[in-house]
N, C-alpha and C positions, 0 to 999 in steps of 0.2 A: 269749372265755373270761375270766371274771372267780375269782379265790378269793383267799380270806385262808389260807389254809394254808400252813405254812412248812416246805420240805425243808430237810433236813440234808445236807449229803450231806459224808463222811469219805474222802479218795482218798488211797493212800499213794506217796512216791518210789517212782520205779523204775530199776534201772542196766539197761541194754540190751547187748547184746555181748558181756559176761564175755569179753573178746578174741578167740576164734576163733568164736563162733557172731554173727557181722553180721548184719544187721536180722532174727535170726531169735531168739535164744533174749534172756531178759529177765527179771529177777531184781524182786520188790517188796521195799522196804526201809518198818520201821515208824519212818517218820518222815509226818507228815500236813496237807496242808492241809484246811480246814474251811471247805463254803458253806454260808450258810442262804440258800437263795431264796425268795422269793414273788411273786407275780403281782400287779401294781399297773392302775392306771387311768391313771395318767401316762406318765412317759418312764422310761429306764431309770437308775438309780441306785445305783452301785455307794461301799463302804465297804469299805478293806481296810488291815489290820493285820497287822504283820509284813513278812514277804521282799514286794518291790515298793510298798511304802506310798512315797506321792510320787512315784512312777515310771511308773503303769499306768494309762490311761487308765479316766476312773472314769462309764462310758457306755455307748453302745452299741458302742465300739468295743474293749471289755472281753474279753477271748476268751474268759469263763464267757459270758458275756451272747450274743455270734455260736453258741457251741456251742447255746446253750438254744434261738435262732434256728432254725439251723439243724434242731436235732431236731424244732422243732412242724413245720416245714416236713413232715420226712419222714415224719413221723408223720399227715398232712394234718387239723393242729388249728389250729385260727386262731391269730394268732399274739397274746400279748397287745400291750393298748399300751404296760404297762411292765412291768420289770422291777427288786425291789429285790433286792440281792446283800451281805450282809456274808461277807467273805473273810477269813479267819485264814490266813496265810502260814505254814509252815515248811520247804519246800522253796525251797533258792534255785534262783535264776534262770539261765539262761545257764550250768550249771555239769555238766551230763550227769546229772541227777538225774529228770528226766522230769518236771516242772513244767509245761511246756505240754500234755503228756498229760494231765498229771493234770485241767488247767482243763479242757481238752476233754470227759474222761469224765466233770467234775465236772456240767459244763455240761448233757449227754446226758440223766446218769440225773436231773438237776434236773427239768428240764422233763419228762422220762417220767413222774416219781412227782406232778407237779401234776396233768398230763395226767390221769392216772387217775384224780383225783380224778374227774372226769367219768364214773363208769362207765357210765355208758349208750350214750358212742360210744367211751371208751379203755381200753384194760386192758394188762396186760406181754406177753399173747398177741397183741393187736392190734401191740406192737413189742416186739420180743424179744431176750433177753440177746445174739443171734447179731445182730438188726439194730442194735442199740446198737453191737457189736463192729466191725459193720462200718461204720458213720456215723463214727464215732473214728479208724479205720483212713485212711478217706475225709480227714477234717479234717487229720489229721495226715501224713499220707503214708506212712507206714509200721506198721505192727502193733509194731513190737518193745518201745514199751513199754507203748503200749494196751492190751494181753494182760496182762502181768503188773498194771497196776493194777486195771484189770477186775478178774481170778480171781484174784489173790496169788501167792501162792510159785513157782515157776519153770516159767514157761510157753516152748512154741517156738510159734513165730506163723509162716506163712507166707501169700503170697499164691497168686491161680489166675491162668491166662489167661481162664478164664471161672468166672465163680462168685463169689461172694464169699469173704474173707480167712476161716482157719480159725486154731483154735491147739488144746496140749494143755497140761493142766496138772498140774504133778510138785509133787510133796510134796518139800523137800529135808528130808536128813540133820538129824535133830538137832543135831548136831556141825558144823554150819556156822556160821562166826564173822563175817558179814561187818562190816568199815571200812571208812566212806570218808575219805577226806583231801583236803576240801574247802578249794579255794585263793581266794584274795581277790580276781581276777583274771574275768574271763569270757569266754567264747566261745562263738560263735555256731554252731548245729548248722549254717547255711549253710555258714558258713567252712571247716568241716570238714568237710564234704562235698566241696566245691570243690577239694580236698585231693586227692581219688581218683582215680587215672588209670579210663581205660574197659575197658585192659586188663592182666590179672596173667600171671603165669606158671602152666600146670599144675600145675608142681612145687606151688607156693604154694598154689593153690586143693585142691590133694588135699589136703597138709599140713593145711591147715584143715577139713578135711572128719573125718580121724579125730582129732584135736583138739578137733572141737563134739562127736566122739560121745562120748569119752572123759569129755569134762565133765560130760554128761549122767549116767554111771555117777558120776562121783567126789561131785556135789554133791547123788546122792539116794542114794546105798547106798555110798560107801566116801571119806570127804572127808580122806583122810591129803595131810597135806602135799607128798610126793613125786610123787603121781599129780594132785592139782590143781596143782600148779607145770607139770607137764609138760601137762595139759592147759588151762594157760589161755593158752600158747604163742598166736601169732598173724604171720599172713605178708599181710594180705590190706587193715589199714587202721591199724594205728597207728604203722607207721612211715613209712607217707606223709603222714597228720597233724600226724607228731612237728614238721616246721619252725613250725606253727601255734598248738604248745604244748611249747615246747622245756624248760620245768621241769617239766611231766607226765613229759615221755619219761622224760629225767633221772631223777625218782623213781621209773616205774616199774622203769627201767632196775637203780641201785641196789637196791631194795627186794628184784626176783629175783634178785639179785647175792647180794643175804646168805642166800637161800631163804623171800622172803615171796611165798606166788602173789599176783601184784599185777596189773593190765590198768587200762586207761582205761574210764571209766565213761561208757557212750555214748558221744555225742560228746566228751566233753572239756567241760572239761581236769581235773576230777574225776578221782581214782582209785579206785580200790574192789579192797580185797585182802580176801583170804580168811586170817583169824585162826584160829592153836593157842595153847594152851597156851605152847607151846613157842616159838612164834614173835611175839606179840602185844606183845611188850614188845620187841622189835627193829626195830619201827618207826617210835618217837619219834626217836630216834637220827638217823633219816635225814630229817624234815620239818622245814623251817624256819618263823619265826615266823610269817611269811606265810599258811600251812595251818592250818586247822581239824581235826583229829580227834576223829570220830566213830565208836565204834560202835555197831550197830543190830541189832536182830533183825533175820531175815524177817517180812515180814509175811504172814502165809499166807491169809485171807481175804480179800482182796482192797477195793475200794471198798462203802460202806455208806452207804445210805439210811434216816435217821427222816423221824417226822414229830412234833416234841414235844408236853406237852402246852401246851394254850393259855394263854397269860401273862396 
């Protein structure tokens, strides 16, 4: 497969967990990185600017570059011989912000929308928004944040014992304010994983059972600060974490100390609270120089594909 065409493709952060919904519910935040892919004749050749410049393998060992792989594969399109990649970084790295999600979906929908250039053997029915969802799920091992950067605003993802991964996608509330308070510091979603014992207590897993449903109501039809405090409660993974990210805990500890709904974003060591009015100015206070604060809209449409015009 040969073409000079260049995808776009726009993928935004995503926090995963809002604390009591684990690998299932998943929040997009409009914060974005930017590929422009094209299909070359050589080798693969990667250009990136921003979060990871100097750090990421600039090849085929690229994880835009293995997703794009990966999809001709599934897609059964030959694969080309190169690959060139300019990346614009603004999600950091290692920080629970969904950056490896996002290369992976970026990767996906890259190589889909060259693909089609081919219309005579590929088109988005040939691999569809549900097989794309599921190759990301696949790459990454989990849906929870593939979902939201896929579809945007607040998706629950789960898996099947047979079937492929499903999710749904909620509109939130106006009125939702999210921050994140992103630390200088990194950790590895292994690390924190590695963190989870195999078995909880009932108590704990009910708990969080009416706790994900609860969030579900508060962050699309009623996001007052009393009912997301109490629903972004959590029994099932970030106090087995906390030793892995002992100034996360700390802060989020603090932050619902003074009534900010605050949880770990993702794995860590990110946090991500839920801003009012009322409460948005209560949490400089408690972050030291070390943390970055940010806030961010949702981003409610999710990952976007051009195709520009020709330069």
């Amino acid at each position: 497969m040969s073409s000079s065409a260049t995808a776009v493709v726009r993928v935004p952060a995503t926090s995963a967990n809002l604390g009591p919904g684990f690998d299932s519910l998943g929040l997009a935040l409009a914060m974005y990185d930017e590929v422009e892919a094209e299909l070359t004749g050589t080798t693969a050749r990667v250009e990136v600017a921003g979060e990871g410049a100097g750090e990421l393998d600039l090849g085929e060992g690229h994880l835009v570059v293995r997703a794009m792989r990966a999809a001709f594969d599934r897609m059964g399109a030959p694969q080309p011989p190169g690959i060139a990649l300019r990346c614009r970084n603004r999600i950091p790295h290692a920080r629970g912000l969904g950056s490896s999600s996002a290369a992976i979906c970026a990767g996906i929908l890259a190589a889909r929308a060259l693909a089609a250039k081919d219309e005579a053997r590929f088109s988005d029915d040939v691999f569809s928004d549900d097989d794309v969802f599921a190759l990301a799920t696949e790459l990454e091992g989990h849906p929870d944040n593939v979902a939201p950067c896929l579809a945007g605003g607040l998706t629950i993802a789960w898996t099947q014992p047979a079937g492929p991964p499903r999710m749904v996608k909620l509109r939130p509330h106006a009125g939702i304010r999210p921050v994140v308070v992103i630390p200088g510091h990194r950790l590895s979603t292994e690390v924190a994983r590695g963190c989870l014992p195999e078995h909880v207590p009932h108590a704990d897993a009910a708990a969080n059972a009416g706790r994900a449903a609860l969030l579900v109501a508060a962050v699309t039809q009623r996001p007052e600060t009393p009912l997301l405090l109490a629903a972004t409660e959590d029994r099932l993974h970030q106090d087995y974490r906390a030793p892995a990210m002992p100034q996360t805990a700390d802060l989020v500890k603090r932050l619902r100390a003074i009534g900010v709904p605050a949880v770990v974003s993702g794995a860590g060591p990110t946090v991500l609270a839920f801003a009012t009015a009322g409460t948005q100015d209560l949490i400089a206070p408690e972050v030291g120089n070390d943390w970055h604060i940010q806030p961010l809209d949702v981003a409610t449409d999710g990952a976007s594909v051009q195709f520009p015009e020709t330069r």
